[in-house]
C-alpha positions in Angstrom: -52.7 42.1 10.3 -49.3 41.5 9.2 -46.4 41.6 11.9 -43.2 43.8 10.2 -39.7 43.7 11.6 -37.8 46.6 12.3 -34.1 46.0 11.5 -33.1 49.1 13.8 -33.0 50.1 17.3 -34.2 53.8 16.6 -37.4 55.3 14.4 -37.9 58.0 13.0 -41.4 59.1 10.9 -41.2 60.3 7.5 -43.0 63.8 8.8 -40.2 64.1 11.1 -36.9 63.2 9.1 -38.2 65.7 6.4 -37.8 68.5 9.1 -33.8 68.0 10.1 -32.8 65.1 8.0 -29.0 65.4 8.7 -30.1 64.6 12.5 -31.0 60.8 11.1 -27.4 59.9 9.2 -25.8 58.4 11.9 -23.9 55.0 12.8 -26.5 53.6 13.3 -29.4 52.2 11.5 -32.3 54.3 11.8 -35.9 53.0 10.6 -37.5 55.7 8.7 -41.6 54.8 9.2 -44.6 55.9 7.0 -47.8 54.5 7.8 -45.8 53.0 11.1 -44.9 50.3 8.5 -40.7 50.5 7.4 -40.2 52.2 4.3 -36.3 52.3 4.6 -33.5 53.1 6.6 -30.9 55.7 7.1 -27.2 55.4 8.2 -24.2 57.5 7.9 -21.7 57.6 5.1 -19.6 56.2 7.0 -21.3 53.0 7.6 -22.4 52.8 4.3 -18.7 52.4 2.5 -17.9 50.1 5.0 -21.0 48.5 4.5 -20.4 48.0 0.9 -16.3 46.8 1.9 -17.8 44.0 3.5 -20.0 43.3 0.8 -17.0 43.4 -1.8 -15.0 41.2 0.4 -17.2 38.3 0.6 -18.4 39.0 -3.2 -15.6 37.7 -5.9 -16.8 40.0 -8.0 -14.2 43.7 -6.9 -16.5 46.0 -6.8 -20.6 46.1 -5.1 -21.9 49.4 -6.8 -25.2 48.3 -7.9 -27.6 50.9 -9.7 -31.3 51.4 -8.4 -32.6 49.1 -11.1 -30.1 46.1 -10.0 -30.9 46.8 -6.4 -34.9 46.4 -7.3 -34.0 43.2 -9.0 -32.2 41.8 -6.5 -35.1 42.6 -4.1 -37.9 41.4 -6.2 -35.8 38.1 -7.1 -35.2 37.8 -3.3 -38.9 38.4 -2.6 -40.0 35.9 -5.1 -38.1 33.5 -4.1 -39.0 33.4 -0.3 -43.1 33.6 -1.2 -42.3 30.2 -3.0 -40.2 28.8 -0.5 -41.6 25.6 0.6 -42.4 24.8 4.4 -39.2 22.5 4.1 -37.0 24.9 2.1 -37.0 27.1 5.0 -36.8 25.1 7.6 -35.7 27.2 11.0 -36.2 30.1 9.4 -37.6 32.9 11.7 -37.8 36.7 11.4 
């Protein structure tokens, strides 16, 4: 059985958010669970843009406004390239 992290401090299960969804945009992250495994998160507006300020600060490039299929790239890419990570490539790391 494989041990998931959950990046958030509240949960929420897919059944529920679809009854009052508003309730779950917060600032916050809130981990939205199907299966009790993570299937995403929810988080206000608000902490979305300034999310994405912070991202465009550190980034040279001016502006972060990724489509879906960049995001999916940029998760599979990521994904790929920490299941072929090497034992000494990652060193310290720990979820």
């Amino acid at each position: 059985m494989a041990i998931q992290s959950i990046l958030a401090e509240k949960t929420v299960s897919v059944t529920e958010l679809r009854k009052k969804p508003c309730d779950y945009f917060i600032d916050e992250p809130v981990a939205v669970l199907s299966n009790n495994k993570t299937a995403g998160y929810m988080i206000s507006a608000e902490l979305y843009e300034k999310m994405v300020g912070l991202i465009e600060l550190q980034s040279k490039a001016s502006r972060f406004r990724p489509s879906h299929e960049r995001l999916t790239q940029i998760a599979e890419h990521g994904s790929a390239s920490l299941l072929a990570a090497s034992e000494v490539e990652l060193g310290d790391f720990a979820e």
